[in-house]
N, C-alpha and C positions, 0 to 999 in steps of 0.2 A: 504494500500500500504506500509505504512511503516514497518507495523508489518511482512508482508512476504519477505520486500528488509532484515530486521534482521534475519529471520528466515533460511533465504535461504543464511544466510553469503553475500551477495550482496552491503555489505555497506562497501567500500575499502577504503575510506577517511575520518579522522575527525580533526575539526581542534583541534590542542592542543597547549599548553604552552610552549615555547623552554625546560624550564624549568622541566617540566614534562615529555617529549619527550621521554625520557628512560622508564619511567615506561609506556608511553601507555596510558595516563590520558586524553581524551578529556576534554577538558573547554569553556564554554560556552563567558568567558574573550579574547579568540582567537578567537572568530567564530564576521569578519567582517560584516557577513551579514543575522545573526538572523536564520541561516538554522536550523530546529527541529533535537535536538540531536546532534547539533554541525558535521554533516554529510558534507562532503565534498567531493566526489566523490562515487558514483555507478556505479554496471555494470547490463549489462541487463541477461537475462537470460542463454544466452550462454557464456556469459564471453567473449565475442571478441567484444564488445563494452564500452567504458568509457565513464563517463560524470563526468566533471571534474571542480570543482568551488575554486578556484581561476582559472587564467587563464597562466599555467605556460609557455605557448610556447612566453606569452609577455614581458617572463622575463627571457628569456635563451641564452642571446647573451649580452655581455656589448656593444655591438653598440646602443642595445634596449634600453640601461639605467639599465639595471641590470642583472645579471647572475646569480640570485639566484635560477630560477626554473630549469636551467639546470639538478641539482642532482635529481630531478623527472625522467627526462628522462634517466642518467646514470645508476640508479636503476637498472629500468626498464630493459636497455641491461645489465646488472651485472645478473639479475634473469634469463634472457631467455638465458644468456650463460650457 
């Protein structure tokens, strides 16, 4: 499974180093939660599905306690405009 989510480009998210974040460097030192290859988001084969690990819709409102995942979703409309 994993060798075909790489293959097929299907692996959208990984986590990385603030630090790093320009170059595109996954680290294993960022990834909370031991996922293989430091993978934090795929899509499925059509591409009109996410699955998405952190969980940013619980961090995109400062009511929430932070607004830090907001810029996930501003992307997101930035790309599809």
């Amino acid at each position: 499974t994993l060798g075909e989510l790489k293959a097929k480009n299907r692996v959208i998210f990984r986590y990385s180093d603030p630090a790093e974040l320009s170059a595109g460097v996954p680290t294993s030192s960022a990834n909370p939660n031991g996922s293989k290859d430091d993978i934090a988001g795929i899509a499925n084969e059509g591409f009109n599905v996410l699955g998405l690990m952190p969980h940013p819709e619980r961090a995109a409102d400062p009511a929430l306690g932070s607004g830090d995942g907001r810029a996930i979703f501003e992307s997101l409309l930035h790309f599809w405009r």
